[in-house]
N, C-alpha and C positions, 0 to 999 in steps of 0.2 A: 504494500500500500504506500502510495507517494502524498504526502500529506504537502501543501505549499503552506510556508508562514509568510504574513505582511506585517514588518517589523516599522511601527512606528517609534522615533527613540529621539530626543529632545538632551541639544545643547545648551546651554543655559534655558530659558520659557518659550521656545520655540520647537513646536511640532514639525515632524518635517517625515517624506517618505523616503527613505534611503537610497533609491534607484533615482529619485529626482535632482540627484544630486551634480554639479560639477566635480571636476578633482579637488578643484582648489578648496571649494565650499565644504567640502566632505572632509578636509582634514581637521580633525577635531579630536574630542574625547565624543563620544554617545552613549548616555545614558536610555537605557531599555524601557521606553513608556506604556504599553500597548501591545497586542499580542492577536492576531487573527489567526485562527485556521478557517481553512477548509477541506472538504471534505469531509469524511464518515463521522469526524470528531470535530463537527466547525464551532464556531463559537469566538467573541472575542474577550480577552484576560486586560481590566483595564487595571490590573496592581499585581501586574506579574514579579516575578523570585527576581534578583539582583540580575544585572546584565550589564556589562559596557562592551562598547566597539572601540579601540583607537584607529586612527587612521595617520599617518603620518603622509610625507610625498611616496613614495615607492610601498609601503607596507601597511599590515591591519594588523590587528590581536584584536579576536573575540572571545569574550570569557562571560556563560552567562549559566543561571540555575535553571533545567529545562521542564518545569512541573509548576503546578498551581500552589503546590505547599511548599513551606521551608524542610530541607533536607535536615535530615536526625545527624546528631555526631556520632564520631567512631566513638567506644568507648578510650580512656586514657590508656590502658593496656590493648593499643592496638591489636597487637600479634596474639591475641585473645577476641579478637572479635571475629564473628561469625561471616559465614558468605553472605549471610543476608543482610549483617548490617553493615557491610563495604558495599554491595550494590546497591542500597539503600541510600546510601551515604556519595558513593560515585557516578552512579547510574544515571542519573537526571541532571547531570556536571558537562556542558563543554565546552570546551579549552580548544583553541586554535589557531594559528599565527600564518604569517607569509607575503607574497604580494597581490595586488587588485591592480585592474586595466577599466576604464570605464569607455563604454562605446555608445554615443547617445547615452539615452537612460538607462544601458544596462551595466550594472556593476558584475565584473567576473571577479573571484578569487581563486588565487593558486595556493593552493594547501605545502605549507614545508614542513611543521610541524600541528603534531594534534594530539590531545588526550586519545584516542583512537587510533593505533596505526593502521589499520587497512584505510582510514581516510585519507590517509598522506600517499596514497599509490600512488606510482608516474601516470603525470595525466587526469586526476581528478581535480577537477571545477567544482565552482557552484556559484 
């Protein structure tokens, strides 16, 4: 199932669609305001879990919580913690860095690094 998200996310008080963006405009920090899906699970999340984008000239780093609740801690004896509470705790986490090329309104990113390594395969976009 391929879900699309429409990330609305705000620099200082200003709403803004992240594809509508110039290069230049788009370098910023991005805070994560809004949250649409669609699809089988649509719906929009308007106090979605913590999320920033940086953008600098050549690169991003997007680091955001991907679920409607806050995520539970590990316990403090990690290496005591169960599968369930590391997925728990990592699972709805991602982390991911590299460069962006903007064409018109479309923002590509090239994955170098990612909490995820099959997302960092040669060759994946998004």
């Amino acid at each position: 199932m391929k879900m699309l998200f429409f990330l609305v996310l705000a620099a200082g008080a200003t709403g803004v669609m992240l594809i509508a963006q110039s290069k230049t405009e788009l370098q910023k920090v991005w805070q994560l305001t809004e949250v649409t899906r669609t699809g089988e699970n649509a719906g929009t999340n308007t106090h979605p879990q913590p999320g920033l984008i940086i953008f600098t000239e050549k690169f991003y780093s997007w680091i955001r919580v991907d679920s409607d609740q806050p995520r539970p801690e590990i316990p403090a004896d990690s290496g005591k913690a169960s599968r369930a509470e590391v997925v728990a705790a990592w699972g709805p986490f991602t982390a991911n860095s590299g460069t962006y090329g903007i064409s018109g309104q479309t923002l590509t990113i090239h994955l170098t690094i990612a909490k995820d390594p099959a997302v960092m395969r040669n060759g994946n976009t998004a």
